[in-house]
SEFIZA-3560 file (N, C-alpha, C; in Angstrom, 3 decimals):
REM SEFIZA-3560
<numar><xx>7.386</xx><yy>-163.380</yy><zz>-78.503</zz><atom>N</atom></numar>
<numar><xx>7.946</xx><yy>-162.827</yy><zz>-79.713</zz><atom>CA</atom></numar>
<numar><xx>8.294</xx><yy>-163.940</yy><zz>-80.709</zz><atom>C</atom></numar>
<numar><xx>8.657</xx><yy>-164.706</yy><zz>-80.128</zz><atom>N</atom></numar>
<numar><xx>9.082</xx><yy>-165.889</yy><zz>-81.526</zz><atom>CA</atom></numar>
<numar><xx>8.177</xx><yy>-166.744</yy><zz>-81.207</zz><atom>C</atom></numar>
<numar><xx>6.984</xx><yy>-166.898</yy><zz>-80.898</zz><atom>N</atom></numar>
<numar><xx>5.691</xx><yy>-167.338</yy><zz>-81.406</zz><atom>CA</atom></numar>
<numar><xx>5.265</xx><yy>-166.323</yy><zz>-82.592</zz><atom>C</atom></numar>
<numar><xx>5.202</xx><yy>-165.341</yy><zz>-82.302</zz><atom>N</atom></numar>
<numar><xx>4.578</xx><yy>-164.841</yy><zz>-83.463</zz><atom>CA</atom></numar>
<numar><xx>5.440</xx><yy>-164.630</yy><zz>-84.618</zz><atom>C</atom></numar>
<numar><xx>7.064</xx><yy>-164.424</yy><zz>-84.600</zz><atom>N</atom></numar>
<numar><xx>7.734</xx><yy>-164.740</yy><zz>-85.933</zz><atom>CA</atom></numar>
<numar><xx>7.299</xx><yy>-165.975</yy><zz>-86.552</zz><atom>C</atom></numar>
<numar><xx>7.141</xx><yy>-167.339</yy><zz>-85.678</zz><atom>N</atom></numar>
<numar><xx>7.248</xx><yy>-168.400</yy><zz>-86.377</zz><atom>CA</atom></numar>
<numar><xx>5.815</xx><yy>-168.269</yy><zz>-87.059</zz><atom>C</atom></numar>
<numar><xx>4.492</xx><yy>-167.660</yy><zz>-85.927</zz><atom>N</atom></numar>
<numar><xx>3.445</xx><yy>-167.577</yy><zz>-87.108</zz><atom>CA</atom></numar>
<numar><xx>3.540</xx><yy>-167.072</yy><zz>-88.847</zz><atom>C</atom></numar>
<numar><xx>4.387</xx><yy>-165.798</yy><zz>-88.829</zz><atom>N</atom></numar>
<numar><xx>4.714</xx><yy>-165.069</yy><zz>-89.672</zz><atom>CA</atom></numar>
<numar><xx>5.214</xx><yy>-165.725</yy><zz>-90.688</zz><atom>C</atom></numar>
<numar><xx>6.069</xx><yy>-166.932</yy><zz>-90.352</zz><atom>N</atom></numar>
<numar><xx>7.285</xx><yy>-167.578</yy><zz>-91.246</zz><atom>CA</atom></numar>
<numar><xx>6.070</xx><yy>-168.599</yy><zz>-91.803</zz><atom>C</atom></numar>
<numar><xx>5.214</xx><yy>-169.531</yy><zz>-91.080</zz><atom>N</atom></numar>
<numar><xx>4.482</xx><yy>-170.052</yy><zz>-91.746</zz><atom>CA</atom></numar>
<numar><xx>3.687</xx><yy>-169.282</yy><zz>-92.942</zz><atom>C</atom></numar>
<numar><xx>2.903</xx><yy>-168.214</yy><zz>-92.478</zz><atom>N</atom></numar>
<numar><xx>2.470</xx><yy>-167.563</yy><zz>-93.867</zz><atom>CA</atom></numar>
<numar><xx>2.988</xx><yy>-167.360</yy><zz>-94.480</zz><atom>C</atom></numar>
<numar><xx>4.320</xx><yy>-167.044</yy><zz>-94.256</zz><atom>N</atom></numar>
<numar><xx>4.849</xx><yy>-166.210</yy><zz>-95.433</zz><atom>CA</atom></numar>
<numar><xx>5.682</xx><yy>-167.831</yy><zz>-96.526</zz><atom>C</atom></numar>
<numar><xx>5.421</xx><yy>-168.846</yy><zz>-95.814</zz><atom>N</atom></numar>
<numar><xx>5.894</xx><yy>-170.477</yy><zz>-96.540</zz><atom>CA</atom></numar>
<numar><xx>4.805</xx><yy>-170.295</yy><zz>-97.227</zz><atom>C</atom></numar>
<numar><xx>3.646</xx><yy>-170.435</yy><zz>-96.570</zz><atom>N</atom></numar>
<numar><xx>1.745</xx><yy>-170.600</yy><zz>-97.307</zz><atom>CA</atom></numar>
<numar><xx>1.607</xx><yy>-169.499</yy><zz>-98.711</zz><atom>C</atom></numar>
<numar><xx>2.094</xx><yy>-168.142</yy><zz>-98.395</zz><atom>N</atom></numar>
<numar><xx>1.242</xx><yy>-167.317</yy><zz>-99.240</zz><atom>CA</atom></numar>
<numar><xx>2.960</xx><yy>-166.816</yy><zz>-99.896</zz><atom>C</atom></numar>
<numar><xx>4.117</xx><yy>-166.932</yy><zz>-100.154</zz><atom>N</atom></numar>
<numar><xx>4.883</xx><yy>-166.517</yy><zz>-100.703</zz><atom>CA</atom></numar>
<numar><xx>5.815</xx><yy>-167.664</yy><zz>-101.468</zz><atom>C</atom></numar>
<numar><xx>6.658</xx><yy>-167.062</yy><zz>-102.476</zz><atom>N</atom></numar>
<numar><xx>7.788</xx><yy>-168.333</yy><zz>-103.154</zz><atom>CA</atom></numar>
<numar><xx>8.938</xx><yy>-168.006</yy><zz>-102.502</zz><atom>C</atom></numar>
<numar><xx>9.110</xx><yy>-167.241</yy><zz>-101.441</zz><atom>N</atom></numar>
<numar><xx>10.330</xx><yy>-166.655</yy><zz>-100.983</zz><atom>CA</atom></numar>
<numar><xx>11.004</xx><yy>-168.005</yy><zz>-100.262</zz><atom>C</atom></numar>
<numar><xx>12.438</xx><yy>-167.485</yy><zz>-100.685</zz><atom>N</atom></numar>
<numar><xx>13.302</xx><yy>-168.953</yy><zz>-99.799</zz><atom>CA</atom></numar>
<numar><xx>13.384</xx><yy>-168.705</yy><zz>-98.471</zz><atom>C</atom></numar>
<numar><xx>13.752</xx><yy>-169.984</yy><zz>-97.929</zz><atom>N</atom></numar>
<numar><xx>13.805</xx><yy>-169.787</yy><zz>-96.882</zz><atom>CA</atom></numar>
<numar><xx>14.512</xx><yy>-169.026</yy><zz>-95.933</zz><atom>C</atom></numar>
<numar><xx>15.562</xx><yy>-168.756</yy><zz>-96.749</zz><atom>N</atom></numar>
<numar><xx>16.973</xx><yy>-167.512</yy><zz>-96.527</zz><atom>CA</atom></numar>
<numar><xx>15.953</xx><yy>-166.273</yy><zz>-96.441</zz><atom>C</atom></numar>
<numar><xx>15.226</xx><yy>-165.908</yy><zz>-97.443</zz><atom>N</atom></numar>
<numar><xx>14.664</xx><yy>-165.147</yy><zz>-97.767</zz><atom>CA</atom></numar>
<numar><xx>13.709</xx><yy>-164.468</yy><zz>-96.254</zz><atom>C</atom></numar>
<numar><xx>12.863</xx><yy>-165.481</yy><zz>-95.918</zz><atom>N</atom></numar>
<numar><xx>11.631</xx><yy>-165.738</yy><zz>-95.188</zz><atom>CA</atom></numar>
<numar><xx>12.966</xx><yy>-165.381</yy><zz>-93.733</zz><atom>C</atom></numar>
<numar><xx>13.908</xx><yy>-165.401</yy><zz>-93.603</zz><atom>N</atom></numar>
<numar><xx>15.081</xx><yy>-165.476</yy><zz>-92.494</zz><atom>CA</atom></numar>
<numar><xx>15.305</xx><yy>-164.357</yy><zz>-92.083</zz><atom>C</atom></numar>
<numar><xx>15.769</xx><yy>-163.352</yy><zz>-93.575</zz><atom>N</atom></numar>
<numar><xx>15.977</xx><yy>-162.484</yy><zz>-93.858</zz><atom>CA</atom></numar>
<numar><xx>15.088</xx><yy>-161.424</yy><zz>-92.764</zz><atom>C</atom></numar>
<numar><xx>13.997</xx><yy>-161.835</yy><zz>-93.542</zz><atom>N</atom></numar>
<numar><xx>12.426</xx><yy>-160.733</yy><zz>-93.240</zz><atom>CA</atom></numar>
<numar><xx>12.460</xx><yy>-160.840</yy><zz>-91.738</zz><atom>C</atom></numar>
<numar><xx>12.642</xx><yy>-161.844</yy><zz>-90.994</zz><atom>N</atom></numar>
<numar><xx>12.171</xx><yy>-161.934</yy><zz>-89.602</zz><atom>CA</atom></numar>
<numar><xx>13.400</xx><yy>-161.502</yy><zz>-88.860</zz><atom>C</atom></numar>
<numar><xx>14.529</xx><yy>-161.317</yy><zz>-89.475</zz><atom>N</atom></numar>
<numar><xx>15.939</xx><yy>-160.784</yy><zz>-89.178</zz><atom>CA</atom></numar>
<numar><xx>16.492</xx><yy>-161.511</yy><zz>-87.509</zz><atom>C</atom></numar>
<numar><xx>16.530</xx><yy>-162.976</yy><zz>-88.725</zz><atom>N</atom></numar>
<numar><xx>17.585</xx><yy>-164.101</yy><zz>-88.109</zz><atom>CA</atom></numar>
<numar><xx>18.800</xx><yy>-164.148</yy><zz>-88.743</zz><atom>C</atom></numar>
<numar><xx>19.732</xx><yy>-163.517</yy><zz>-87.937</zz><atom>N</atom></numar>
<numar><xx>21.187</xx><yy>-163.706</yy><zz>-88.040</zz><atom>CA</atom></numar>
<numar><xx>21.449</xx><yy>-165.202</yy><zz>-89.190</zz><atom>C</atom></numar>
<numar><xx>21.278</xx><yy>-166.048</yy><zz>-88.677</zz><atom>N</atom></numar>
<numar><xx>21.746</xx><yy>-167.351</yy><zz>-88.845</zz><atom>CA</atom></numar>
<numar><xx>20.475</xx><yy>-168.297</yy><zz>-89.431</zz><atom>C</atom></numar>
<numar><xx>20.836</xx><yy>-168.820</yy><zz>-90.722</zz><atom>N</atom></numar>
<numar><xx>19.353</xx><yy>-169.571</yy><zz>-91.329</zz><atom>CA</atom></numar>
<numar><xx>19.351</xx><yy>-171.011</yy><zz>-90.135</zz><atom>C</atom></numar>
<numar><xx>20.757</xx><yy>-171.433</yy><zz>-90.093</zz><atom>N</atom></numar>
<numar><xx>19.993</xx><yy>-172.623</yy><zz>-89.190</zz><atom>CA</atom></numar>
<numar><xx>19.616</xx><yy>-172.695</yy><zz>-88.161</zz><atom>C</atom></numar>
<numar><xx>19.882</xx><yy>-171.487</yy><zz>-87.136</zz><atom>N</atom></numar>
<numar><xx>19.105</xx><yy>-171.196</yy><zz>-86.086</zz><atom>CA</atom></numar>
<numar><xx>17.732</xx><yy>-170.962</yy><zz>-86.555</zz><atom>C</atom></numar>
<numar><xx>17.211</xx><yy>-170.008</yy><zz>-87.265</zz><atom>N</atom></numar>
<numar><xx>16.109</xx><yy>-170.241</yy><zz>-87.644</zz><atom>CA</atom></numar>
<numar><xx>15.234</xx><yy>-171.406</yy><zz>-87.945</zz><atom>C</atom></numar>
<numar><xx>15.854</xx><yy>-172.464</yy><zz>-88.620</zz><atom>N</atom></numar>
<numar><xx>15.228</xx><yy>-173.892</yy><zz>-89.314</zz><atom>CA</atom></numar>
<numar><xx>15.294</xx><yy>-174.210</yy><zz>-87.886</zz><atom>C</atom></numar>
<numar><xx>16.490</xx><yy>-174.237</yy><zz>-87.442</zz><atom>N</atom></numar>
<numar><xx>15.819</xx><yy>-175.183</yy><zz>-85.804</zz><atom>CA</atom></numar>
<numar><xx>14.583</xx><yy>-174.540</yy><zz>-84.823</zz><atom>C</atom></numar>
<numar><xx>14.693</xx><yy>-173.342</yy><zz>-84.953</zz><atom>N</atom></numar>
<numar><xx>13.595</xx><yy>-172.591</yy><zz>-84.068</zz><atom>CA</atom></numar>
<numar><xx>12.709</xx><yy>-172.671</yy><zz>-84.865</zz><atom>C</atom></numar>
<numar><xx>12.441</xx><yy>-172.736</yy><zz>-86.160</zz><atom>N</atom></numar>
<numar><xx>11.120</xx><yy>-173.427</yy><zz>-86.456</zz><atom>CA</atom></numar>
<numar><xx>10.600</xx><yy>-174.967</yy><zz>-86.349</zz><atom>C</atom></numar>
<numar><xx>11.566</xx><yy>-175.405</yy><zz>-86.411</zz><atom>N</atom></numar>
<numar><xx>11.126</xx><yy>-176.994</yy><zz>-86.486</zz><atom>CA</atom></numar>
<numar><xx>11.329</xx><yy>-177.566</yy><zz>-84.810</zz><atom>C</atom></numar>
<numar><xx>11.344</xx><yy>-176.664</yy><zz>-84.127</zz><atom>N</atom></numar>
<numar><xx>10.852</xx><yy>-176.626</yy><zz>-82.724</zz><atom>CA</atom></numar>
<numar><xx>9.717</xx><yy>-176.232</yy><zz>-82.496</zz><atom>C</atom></numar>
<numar><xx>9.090</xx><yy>-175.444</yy><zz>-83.098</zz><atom>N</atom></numar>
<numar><xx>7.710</xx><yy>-174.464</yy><zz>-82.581</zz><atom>CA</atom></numar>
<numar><xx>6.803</xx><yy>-175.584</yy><zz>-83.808</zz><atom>C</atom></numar>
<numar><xx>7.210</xx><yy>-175.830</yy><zz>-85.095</zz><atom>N</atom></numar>
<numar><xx>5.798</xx><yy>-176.572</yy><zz>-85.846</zz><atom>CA</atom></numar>
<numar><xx>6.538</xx><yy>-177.898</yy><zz>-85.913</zz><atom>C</atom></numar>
<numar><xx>7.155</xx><yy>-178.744</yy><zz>-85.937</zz><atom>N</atom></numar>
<numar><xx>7.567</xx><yy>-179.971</yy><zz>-85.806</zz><atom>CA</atom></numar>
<numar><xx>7.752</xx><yy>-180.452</yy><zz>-86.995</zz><atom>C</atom></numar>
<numar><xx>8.600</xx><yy>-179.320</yy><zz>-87.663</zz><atom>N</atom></numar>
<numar><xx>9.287</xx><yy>-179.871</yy><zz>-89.029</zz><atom>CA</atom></numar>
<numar><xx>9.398</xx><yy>-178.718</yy><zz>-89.801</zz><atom>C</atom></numar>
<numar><xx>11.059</xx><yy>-178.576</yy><zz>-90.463</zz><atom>N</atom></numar>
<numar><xx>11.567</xx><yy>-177.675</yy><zz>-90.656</zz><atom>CA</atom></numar>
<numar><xx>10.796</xx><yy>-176.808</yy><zz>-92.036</zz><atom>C</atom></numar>
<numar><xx>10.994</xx><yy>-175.724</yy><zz>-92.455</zz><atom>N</atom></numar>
<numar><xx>10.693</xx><yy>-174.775</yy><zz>-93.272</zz><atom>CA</atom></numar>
<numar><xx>10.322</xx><yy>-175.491</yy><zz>-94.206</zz><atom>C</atom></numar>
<numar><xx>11.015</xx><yy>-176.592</yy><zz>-94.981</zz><atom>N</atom></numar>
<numar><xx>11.094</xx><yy>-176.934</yy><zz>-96.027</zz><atom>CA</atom></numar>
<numar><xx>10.178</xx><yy>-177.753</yy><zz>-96.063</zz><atom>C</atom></numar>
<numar><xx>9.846</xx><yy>-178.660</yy><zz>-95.297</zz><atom>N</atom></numar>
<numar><xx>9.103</xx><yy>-179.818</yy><zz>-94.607</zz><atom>CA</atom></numar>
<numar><xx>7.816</xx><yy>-179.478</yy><zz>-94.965</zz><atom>C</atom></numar>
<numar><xx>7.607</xx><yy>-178.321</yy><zz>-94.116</zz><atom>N</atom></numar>
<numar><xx>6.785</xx><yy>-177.363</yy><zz>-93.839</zz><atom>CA</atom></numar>
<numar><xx>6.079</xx><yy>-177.052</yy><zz>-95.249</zz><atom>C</atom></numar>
<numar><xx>6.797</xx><yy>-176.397</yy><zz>-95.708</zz><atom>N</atom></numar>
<numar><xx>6.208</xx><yy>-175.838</yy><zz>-97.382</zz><atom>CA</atom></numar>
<numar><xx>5.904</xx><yy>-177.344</yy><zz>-98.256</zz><atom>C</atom></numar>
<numar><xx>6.405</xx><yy>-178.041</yy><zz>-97.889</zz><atom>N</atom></numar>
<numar><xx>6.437</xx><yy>-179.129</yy><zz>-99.154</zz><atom>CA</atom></numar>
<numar><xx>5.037</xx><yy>-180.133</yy><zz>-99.624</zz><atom>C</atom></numar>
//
């Protein structure tokens, strides 16, 4: 299951302007920095990183 959110969160970095709160929101993570860490565990660098 959170393989495929984190797939999700990457597209939605790739193909959307949504923040990262935003992108948090959608995958309905309580907590943004649990999220940034559970992503930057699964792709090896956080949301922002990620998009940039």
């Amino acid at each position: 299951m959170t393989d495929q959110k984190m797939e999700r969160a990457k597209k939605l970095l790739d193909q959307t302007q949504h923040t990262v709160q935003e992108i948090c929101d959608r995958l309905i993570y309580d907590n943004q920095s649990y999220f940034i860490k559970t992503f930057k565990a699964h792709a090896g660098v956080t949301p922002a990183e990620y998009r940039g």
